[in-house]
N, C-alpha and C positions, 0 to 999 in steps of 0.2 A: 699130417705128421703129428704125433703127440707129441707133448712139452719135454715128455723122458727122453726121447731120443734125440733131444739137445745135448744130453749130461756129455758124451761122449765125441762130439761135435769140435772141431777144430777152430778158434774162439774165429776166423776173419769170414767162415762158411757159418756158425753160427750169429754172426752178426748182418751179415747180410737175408738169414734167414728171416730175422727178427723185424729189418727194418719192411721185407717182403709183406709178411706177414701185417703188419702195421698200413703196408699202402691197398690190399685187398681184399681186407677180409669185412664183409656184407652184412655179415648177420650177429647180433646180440647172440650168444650165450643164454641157455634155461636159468631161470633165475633161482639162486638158492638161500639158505639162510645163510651159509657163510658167506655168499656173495653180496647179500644185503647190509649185513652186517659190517663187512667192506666197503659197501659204496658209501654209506652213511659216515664212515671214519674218514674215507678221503672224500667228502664234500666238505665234512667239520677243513680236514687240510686246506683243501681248497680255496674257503672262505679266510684263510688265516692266511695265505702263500699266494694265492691266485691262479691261476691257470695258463697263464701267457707261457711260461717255461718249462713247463711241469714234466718232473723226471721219474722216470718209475721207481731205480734207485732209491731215492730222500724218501719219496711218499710212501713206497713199501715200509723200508726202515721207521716212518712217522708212526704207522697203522698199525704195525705189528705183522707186518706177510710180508712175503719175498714176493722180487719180480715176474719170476717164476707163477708162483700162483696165482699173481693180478692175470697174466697172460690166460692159463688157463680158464680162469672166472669172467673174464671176460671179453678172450679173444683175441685184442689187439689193444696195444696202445690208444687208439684212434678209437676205439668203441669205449673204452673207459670213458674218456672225455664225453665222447656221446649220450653217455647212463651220467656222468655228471651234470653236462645242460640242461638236459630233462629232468634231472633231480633239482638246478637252480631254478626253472621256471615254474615245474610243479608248486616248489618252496614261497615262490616269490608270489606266484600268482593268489595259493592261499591265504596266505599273509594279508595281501591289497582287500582280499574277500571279507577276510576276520576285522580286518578296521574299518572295513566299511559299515558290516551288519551291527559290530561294536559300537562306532559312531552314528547309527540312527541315518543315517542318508538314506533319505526318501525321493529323491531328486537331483536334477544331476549337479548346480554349482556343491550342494552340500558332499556329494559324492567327491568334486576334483577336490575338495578342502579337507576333506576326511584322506582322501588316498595322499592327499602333500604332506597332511599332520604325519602320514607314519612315513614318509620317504624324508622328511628332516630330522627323522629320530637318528639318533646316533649309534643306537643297538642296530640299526637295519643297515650302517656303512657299507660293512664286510659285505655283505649280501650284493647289496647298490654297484661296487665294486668291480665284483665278480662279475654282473651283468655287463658291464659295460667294456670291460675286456673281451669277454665272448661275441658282445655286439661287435664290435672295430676288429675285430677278429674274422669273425662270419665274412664282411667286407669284404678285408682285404686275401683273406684264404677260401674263395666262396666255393671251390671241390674239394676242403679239409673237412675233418670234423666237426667244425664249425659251421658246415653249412646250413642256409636256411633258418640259421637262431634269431637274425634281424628280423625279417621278417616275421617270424612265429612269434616273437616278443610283441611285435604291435599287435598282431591279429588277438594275441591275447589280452594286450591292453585296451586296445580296441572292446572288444566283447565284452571285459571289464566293466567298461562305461555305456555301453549299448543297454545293457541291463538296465541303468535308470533314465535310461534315454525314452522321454515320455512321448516317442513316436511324430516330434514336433519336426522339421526340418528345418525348422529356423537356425538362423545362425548362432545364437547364442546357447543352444544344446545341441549342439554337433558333437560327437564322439569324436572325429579329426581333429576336433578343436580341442577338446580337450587335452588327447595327446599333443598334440603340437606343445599347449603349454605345458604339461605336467615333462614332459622331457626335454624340451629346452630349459626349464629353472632348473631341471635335476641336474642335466650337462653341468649349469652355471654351479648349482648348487656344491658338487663334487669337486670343481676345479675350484674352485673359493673358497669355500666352506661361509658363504657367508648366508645364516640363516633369514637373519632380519630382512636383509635387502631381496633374496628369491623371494619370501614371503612375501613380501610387501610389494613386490611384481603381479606373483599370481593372484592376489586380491584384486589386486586393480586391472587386470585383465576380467576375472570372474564379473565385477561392477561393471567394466564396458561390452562385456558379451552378455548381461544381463539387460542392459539397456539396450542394446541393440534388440535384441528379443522382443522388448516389448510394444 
């Protein structure tokens, strides 16, 4: 059914169509510039709102498009969100990239200390944020649109630090390990906000997972 032949639609048959629509639809939409152009405005939304409630309404009004047209450009409700998470991890994952190559990490303590420098930056909140609702989200809606982001976020975090993972199996440059800690301080980090004290954690982990190492 195309989106016009809503216009004429009796609003409690067009509402049920919508929410139809939203529980089955499979496939992304061909991507186009106005559609990019889109997803870029309500990721900025996103980042600023969050994603936990997110109405087509407000966020059309936000971007500049009607409901209407997100539906067409996208599909479904449910596929937006879906072109947004992959927009957050894409985002997120270059970012950890750019501060790492930025900071000179040749190996891997230098690596968790460079990727913690830009995770207690306070420009990267929003970002931080946003991941972590979509994480506890994935969880607890795991056949939503959420699905599978848990998981995709470590395998990328993971790979992240594999990359200067000097082939050693020791304990003290384990890629696990590193996550473990670099996302337990962040949990702490976000419910706190307390920089000195996560800081001052993962240091002193990095000190005894280097001694262990050696």
């Amino acid at each position: 059914m195309r989106i016009s032949a809503l216009i004429d639609t009796p609003p409690l048959l067009k509402q049920s169509f919508q929410w139809q629509s939203s529980a089955v639809s499979q496939h992304e939409r061909p991507r186009s510039a106005r559609r990019d152009e889109l997803l870029e405005r309500a990721y900025e939304y996103a980042l600023a709102h969050g994603l936990a409630e997110l109405s087509l309404r407000p966020l059309a009004a936000a971007i500049g498009s009607s409901p209407r047209v997100l539906l067409f450009l996208f599909g479904s409700k449910d596929e937006l969100i879906r072109a947004l998470l992959r927009r957050a991890r894409a985002d997120e994952l270059a970012a950890l990239r750019r501060a790492r190559e930025a900071g000179g990490a040749d190996d891997f303590a230098a690596a968790v200390r460079t990727t913690w420098g830009w995770l207690v930056d306070p420009a990267h909140r929003p970002m931080l944020v946003l991941w972590l609702q979509a994480y506890a989200r994935s969880l607890s809606e795991p056949d939503g649109p959420w699905a599978g982001f848990a998981r995709q976020t470590v395998e990328d975090w993971l790979g992240l630090l594999a990359d200067v993972h000097g082939g050693d199996d020791g304990g003290g440059t384990d890629p696990a390990l590193g996550l473990a800690l670099l996302r337990g301080a962040l949990l702490d980090l976000l419910a706190t906000g307390d920089v000195e004290r996560t800081t001052a954690v993962v240091e002193r982990h990095l000190r005894l997972l280097g001694a262990e190492a050696r």
